[in-house]
C-alpha positions as semicolon CSV with decimal commas, in nm:
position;residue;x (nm);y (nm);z (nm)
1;X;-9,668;-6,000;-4,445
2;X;-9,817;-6,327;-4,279
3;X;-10,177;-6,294;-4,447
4;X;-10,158;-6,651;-4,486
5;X;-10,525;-6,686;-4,525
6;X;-10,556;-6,443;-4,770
7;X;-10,293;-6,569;-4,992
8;X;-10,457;-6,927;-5,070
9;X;-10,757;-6,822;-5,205
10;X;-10,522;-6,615;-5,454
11;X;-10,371;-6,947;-5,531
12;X;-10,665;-7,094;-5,563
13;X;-10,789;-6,810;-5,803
14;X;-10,512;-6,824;-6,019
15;X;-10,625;-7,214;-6,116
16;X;-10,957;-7,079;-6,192
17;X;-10,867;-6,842;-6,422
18;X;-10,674;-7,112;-6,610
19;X;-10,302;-6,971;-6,486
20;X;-10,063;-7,200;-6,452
21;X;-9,953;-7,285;-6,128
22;X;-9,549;-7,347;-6,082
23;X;-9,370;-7,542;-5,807
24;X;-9,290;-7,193;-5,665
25;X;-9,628;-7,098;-5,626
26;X;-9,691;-7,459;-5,478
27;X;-9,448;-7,378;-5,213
28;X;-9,581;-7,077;-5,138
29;X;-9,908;-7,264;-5,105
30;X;-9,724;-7,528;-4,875
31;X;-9,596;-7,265;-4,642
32;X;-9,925;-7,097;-4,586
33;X;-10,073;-7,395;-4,492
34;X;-9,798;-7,445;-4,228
35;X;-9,808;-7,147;-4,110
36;X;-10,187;-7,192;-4,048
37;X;-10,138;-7,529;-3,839
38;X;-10,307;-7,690;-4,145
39;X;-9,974;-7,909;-4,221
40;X;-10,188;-8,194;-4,328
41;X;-10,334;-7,972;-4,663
42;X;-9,952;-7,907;-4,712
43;X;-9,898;-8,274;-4,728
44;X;-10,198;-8,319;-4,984
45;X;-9,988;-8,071;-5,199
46;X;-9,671;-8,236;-5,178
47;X;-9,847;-8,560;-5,334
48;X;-9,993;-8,359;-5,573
49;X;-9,598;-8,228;-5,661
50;X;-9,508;-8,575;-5,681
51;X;-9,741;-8,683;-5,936
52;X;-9,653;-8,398;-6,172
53;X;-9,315;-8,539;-6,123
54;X;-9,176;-8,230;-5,966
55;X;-8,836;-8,309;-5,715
56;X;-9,050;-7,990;-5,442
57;X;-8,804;-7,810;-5,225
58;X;-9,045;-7,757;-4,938
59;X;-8,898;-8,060;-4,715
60;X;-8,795;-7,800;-4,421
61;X;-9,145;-7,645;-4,441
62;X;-9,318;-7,928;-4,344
63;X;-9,096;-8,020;-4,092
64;X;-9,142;-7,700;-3,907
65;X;-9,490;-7,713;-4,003
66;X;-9,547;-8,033;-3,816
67;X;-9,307;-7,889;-3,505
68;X;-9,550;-7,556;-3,531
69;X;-9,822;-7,802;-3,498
70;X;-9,731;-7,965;-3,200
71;X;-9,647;-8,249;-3,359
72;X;-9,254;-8,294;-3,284
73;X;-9,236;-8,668;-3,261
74;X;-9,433;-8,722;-3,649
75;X;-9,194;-8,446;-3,763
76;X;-8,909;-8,670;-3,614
77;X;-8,988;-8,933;-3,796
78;X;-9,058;-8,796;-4,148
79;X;-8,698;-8,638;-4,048
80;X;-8,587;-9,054;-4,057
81;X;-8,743;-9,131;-4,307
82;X;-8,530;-8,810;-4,528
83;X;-8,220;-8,958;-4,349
84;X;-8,287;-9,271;-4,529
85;X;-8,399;-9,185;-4,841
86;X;-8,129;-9,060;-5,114
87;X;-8,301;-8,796;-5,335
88;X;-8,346;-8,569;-5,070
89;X;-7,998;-8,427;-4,930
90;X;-8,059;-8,299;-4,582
91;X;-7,886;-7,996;-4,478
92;X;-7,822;-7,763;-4,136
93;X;-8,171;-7,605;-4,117
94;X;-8,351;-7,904;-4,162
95;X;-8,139;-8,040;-3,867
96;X;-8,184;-7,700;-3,709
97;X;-8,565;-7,742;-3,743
98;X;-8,580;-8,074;-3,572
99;X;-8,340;-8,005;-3,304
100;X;-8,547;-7,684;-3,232
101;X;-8,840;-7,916;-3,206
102;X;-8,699;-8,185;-2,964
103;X;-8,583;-7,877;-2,751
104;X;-8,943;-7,728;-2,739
105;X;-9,068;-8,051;-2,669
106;X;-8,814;-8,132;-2,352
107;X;-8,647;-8,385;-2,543
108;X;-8,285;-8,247;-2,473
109;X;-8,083;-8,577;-2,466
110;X;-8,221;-8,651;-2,824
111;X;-8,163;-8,345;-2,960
112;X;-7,777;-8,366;-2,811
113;X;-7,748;-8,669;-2,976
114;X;-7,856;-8,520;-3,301
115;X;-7,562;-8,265;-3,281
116;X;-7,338;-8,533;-3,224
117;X;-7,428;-8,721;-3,533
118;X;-7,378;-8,352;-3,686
119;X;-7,076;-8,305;-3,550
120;X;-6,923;-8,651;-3,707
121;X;-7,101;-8,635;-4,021
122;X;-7,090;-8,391;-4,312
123;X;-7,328;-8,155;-4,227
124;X;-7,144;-7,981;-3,957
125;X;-7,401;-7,767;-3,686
126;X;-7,403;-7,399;-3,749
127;X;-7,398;-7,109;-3,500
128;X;-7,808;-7,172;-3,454
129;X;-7,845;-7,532;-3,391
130;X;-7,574;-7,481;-3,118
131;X;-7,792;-7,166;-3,023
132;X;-8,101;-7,350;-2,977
133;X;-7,945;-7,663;-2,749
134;X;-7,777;-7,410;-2,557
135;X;-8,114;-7,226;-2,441
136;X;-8,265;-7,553;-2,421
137;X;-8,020;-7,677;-2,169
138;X;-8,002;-7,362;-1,956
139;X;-8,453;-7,371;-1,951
140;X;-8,411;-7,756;-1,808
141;X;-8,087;-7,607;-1,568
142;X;-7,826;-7,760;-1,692
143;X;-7,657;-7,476;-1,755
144;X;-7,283;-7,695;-1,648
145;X;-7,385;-7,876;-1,963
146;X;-7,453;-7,568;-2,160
147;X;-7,095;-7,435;-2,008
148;X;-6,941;-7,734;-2,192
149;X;-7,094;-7,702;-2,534
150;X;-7,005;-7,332;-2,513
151;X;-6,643;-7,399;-2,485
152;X;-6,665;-7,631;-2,764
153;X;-6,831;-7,393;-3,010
154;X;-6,511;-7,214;-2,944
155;X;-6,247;-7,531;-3,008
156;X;-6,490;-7,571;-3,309
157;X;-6,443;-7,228;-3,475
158;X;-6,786;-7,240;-3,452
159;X;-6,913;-6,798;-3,406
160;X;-7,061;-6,699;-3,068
161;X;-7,320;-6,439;-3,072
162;X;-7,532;-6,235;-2,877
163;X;-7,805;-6,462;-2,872
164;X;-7,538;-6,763;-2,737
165;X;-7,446;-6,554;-2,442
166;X;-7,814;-6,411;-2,338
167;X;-7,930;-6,780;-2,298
168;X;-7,595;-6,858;-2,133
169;X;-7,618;-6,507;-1,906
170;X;-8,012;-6,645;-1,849
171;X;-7,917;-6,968;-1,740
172;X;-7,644;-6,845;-1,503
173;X;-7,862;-6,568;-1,318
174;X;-8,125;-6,842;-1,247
175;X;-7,912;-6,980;-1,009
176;X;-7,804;-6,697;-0,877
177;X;-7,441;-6,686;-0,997
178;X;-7,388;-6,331;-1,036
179;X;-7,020;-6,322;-1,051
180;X;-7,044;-6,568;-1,364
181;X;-7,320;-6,398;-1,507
182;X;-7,156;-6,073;-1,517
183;X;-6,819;-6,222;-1,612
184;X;-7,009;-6,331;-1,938
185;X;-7,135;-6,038;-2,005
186;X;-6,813;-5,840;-1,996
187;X;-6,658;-6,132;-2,212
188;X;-6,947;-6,067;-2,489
189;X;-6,847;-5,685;-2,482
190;X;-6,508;-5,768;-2,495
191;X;-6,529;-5,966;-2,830
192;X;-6,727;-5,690;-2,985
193;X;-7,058;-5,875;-2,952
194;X;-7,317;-5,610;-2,866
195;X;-7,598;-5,674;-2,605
196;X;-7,941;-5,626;-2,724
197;X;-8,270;-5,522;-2,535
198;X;-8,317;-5,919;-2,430
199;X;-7,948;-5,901;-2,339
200;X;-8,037;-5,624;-2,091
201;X;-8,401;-5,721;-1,973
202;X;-8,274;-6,084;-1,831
203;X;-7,985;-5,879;-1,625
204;X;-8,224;-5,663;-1,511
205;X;-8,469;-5,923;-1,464
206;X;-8,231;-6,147;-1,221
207;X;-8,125;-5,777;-0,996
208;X;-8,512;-5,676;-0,945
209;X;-8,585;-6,046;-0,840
210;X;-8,278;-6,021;-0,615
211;X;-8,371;-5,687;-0,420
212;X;-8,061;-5,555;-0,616
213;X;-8,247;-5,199;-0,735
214;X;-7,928;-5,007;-0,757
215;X;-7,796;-5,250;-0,984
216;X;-8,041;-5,271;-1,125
217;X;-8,102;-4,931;-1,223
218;X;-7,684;-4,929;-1,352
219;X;-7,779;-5,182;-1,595
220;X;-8,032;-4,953;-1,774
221;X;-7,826;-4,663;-1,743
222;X;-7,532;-4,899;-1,933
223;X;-7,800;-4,984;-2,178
224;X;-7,878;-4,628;-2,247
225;X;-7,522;-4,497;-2,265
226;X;-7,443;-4,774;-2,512
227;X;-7,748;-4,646;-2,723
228;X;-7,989;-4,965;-2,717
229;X;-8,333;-4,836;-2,620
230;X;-8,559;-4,947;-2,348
231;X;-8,904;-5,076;-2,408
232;X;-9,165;-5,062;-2,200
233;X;-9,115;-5,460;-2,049
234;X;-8,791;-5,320;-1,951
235;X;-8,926;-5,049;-1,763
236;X;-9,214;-5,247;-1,664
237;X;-8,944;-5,486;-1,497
238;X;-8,823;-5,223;-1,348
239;X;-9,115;-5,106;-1,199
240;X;-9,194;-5,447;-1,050
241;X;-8,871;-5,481;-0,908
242;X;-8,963;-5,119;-0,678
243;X;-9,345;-5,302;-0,621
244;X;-9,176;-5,611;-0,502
245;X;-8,957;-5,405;-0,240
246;X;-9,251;-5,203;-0,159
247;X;-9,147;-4,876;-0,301
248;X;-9,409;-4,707;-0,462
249;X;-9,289;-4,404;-0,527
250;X;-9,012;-4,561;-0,706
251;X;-9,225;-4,739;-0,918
252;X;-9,489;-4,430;-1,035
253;X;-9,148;-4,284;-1,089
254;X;-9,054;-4,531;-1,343
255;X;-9,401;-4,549;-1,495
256;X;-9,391;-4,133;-1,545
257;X;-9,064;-4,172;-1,743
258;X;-9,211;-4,427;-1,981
259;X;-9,489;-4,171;-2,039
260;X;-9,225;-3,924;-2,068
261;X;-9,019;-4,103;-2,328
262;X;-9,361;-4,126;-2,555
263;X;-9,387;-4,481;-2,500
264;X;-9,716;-4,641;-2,397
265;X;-9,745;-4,851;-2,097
266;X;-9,925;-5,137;-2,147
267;X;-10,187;-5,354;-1,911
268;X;-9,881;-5,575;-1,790
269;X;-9,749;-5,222;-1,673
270;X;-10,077;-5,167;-1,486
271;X;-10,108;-5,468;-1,377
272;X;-9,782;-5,416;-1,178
273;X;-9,854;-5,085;-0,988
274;X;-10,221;-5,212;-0,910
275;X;-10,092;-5,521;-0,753
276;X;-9,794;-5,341;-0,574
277;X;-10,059;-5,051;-0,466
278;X;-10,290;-5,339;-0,348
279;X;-10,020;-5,504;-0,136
280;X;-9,970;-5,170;0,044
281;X;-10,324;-5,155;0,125
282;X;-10,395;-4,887;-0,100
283;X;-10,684;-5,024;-0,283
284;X;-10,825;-4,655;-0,377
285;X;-10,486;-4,587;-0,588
286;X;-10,513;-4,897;-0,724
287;X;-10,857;-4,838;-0,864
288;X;-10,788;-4,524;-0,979
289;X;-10,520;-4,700;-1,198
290;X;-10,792;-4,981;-1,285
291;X;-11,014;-4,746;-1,378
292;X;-10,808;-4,559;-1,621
293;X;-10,752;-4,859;-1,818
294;X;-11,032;-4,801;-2,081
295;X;-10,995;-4,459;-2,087
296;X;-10,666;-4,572;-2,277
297;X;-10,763;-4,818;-2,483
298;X;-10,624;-5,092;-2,310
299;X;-10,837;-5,378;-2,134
300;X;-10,798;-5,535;-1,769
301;X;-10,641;-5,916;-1,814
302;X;-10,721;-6,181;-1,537
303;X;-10,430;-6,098;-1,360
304;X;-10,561;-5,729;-1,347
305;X;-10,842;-5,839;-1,214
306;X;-10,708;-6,099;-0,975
307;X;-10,468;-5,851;-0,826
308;X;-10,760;-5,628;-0,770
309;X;-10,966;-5,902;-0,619
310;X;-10,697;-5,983;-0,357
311;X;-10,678;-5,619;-0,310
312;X;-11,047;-5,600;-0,199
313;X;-11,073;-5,915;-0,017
314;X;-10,747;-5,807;0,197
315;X;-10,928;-5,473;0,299
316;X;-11,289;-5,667;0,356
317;X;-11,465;-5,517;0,089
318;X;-11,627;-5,843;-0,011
319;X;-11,904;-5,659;-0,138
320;X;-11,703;-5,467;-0,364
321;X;-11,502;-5,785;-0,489
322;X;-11,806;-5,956;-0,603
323;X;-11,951;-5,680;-0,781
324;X;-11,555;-5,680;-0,948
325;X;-11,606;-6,052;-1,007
326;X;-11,947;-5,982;-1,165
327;X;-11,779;-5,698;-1,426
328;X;-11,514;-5,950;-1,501
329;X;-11,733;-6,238;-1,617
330;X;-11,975;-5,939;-1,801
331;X;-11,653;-5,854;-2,000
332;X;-11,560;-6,179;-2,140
333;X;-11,253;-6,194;-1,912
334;X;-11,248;-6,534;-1,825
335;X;-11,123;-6,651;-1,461
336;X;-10,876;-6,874;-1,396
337;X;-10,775;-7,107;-1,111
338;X;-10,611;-6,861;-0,960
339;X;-10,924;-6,653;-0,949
340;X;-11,126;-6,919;-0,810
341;X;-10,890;-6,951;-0,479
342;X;-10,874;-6,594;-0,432
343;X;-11,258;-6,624;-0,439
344;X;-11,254;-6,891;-0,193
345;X;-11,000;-6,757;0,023
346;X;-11,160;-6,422;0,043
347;X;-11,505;-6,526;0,110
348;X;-11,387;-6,771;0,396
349;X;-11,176;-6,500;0,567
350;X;-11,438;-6,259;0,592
351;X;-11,646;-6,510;0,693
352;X;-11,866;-6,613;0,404
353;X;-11,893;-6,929;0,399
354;X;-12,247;-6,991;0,296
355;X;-12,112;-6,768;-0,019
356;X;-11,787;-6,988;0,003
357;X;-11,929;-7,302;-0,037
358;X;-12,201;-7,234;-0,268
359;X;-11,869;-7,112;-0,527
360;X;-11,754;-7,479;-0,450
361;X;-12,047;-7,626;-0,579
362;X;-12,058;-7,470;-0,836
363;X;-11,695;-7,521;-0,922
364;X;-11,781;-7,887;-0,887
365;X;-12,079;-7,901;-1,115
366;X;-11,920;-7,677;-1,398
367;X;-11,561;-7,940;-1,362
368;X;-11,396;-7,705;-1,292
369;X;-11,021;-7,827;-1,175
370;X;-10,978;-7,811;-0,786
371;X;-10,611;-7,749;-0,666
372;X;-10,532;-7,878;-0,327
373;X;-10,460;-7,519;-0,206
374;X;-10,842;-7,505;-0,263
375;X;-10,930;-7,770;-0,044
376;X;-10,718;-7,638;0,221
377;X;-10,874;-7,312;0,180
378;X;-11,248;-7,487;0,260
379;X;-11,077;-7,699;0,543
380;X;-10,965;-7,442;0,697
381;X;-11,318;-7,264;0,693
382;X;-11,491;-7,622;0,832
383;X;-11,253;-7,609;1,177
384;X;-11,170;-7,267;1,223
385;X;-11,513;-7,069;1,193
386;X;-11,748;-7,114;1,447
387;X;-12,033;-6,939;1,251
388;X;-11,965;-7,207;0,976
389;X;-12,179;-7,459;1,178
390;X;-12,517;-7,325;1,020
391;X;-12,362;-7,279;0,696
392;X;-12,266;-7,672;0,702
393;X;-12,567;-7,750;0,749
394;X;-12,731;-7,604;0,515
395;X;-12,463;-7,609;0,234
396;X;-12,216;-7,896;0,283
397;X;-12,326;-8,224;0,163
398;X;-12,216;-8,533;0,073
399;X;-12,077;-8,416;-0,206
400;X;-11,899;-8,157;-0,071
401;X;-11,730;-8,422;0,195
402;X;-11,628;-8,691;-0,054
403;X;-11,476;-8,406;-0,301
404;X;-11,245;-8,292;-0,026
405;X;-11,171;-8,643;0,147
406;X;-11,052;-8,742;-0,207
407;X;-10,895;-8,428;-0,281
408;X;-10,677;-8,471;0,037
409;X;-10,608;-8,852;-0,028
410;X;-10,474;-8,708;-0,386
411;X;-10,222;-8,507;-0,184
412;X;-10,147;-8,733;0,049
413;X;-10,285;-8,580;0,322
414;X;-10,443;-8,843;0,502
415;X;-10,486;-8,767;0,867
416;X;-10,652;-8,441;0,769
417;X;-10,893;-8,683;0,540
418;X;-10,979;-8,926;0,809
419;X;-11,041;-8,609;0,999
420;X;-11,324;-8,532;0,755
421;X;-11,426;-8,923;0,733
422;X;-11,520;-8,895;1,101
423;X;-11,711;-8,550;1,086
424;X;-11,894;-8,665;0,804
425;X;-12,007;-8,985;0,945
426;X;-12,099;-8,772;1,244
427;X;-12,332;-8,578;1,043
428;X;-12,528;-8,906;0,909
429;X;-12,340;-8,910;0,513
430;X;-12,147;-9,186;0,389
431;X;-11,853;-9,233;0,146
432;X;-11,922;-9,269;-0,259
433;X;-11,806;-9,545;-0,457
434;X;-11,507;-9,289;-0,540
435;X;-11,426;-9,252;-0,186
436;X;-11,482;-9,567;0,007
437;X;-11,200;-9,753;-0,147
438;X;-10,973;-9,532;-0,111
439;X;-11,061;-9,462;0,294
440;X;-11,021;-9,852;0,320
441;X;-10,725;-9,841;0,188
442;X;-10,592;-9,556;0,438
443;X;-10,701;-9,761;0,715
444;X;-10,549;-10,085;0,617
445;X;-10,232;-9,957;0,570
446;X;-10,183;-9,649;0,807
447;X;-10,327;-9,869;1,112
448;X;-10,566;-9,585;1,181
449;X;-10,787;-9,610;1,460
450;X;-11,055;-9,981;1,339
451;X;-11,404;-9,773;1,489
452;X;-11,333;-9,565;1,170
């Protein structure tokens, strides 16, 4: 049932009461701790195993343990160290588990060359290590590659199923290749594989993102016919496919069917028709919808709250927006970067600025991470508004100038820095010990203008 946590202290009861605790129960014990990102108890327990002279069977467990735990390259080499020894035999889900682990981890090539030392050795791969290098490949598009070990699985004997063409239909409709994609799907209904809801939702995933709606809406009449049901991220796909187009009505008509069906739309639905209603400039429906979120049961994420932000902002209700931002941080809703810029860029447009830059500092003394867009944001604020004169001079300081000078330098952006170099010069501050280097360095190798 995955009560991990409650299950130890069981174990841990047993000994107390003087039971006798097998290897089984060890395992079990092994496992939990896994499963709980603890994997260094579940090594303490294997030692223990050891010195009763038990031979434990829980090799696998701790290498997916270790993978669970983010720790892919230790797991890699406890994985040599097995390949070494001779009591332990190593079979196709230990290499499963590893290879699943250097494919998490980016580590593609490595876990290709695993499967070849598979596919020359004794322990041949199954259907699910070639699963999991397949979906690996096409998520680092190299979906040729993916082609390739597709046609072998087939010279192999090796079984194809519906999980080996979804990744392959995935990796194909990221790049667009539509005629492929479909091609493969046909071919998996033609060998009696049947699609699943996954199978359906990245089809009609890649139409929505296309502008494809018709199609789009053919695939989930296809899924319906053939009796797989839709869940509400399908529809909810759906429905941001009609947002992204513009269509409203479209998408409340997809949203009433969900209801219909007795399924239960979810904030990620929400979120959708908010942000779509907020892009028309209908910030009153999209309230209304933000609004009814508690009422059933569900609670606003960040990007509920950042769609509604942008929403606000967009119309000028700055006012509003803050009073939003204040109920967000009141709720325990934490913002994100993302949150911050709309902040910035909202408060700047409707010229704010002594608002804007106070935000800044206060980004700067909490370390909060500053994105170049950010900077650009402010930048544009310092030579665009003429009101922001006053509001310079009472908010922008040194610290201000030196964050964004280095900020630009980061990016590359160095014209637009030595812009700021000047201005702030101009207005009697001076470069940090962060900064100075850094502006040298500009001018000695750009050939920039020596009065600088």
């Amino acid at each position: 049932m995955g009560h991990y946590n409650l299950a130890l202290p069981l174990i841990g009861k047993m000994r107390f009461l003087g039971i006798q605790v097998d290897i089984y129960t060890f395992n079990i014990a092994i496992n939990c701790y896994c499963r709980l990102n603890q994997v260094n108890f579940g090594f303490s327990l294997l030692g223990t195993l050891f010195k009763r002279g038990y031979t434990p069977d829980v090799t696998n467990t701790l290498l997916n343990g270790l993978i669970l735990d983010d720790k892919t390259p230790e797991a890699v080499e406890l994985f040599k160290k097995l390949m070494r020894m001779s009591e332990i035999e190593l079979d196709v889900v230990m290499y499963g588990t590893i290879v699943n682990g250097l494919g998490r981890t980016g580590n593609i090539i490595r876990a290709v060359s695993l499967l070849r030392i598979m596919e020359e050795g004794s322990c041949k791969p199954d259907t699910v290590v070639y699963n999991t290098i397949i979906d690996s490949l096409c998520n680092d598009r190299m979906v040729e590659d993916a082609m390739k070990l597709f046609s072998k699985m087939n010279e192999h004997g090796i079984r194809r199923d519906v999980v080996t063409y979804t990744s392959l239909i995935h990796g194909l409709c990221n790049f667009a290749r539509w005629k492929k994609a479909t091609g493969m799907f046909r071919e998996m209904l033609d060998s009696g594989i049947a699609p699943n809801v996954h199978t359906y939702s990245v089809l009609l995933d890649a139409c929505t993102k296309e502008g494809k709606m018709k199609e789009a809406e053919e695939v989930l009449e296809v899924m319906i016919q053939r009796g797989v049901d839709p869940n509400v991220v399908t529809y909810s796909t759906l429905m941001d496919g009609y947002c992204l187009q513009g269509h409203m009505n479209e998408a409340i008509r997809v949203f009433n069917v969900v209801v219909k069906r007795g399924l239960h739309p979810n904030v990620f639905s929400y979120t959708i028709l908010i942000n779509g209603y907020c892009k028309k400039m209908k910030i009153d429906e999209a309230m209304l919808l933000f609004r009814e979120l508690p009422r059933r049961g569900l609670k606003p994420s960040t990007e509920t709250f950042n769609a509604m932000l942008q929403g606000l902002f967009r119309s000028s209700r700055c006012g509003a927006a803050q009073e939003l931002f204040n109920e967000m941080e009141a709720a325990g809703i934490i913002p994100n970067s993302q949150t911050y810029g709309i902040l910035l860029d909202g408060l700047c447009k409707n010229g704010h600025i002594s608002e804007a830059l106070s935000l800044f500092h206060m980004m700067e003394s909490n370390g909060l991470l500053l994105h170049i867009v950010k900077y650009n944001i402010l930048i544009d604020a310092f030579f665009n508004y003429k009101k922001f004169d006053t509001a310079r001079a009472q908010w922008a300081d040194d610290v201000t100038y030196n964050t964004i000078i280095r900020g630009f330098i980061g990016q590359h952006k160095c014209y637009e820095a030595l812009i700021l170099v000047e201005e702030m010069v101009q207005r009697g501050f001076s470069a940090d010990a962060s900064t100075f280097p850094l502006i040298v360095d500009i001018l000695s190798t750009k050939g920039q203008d020596p009065a600088l």
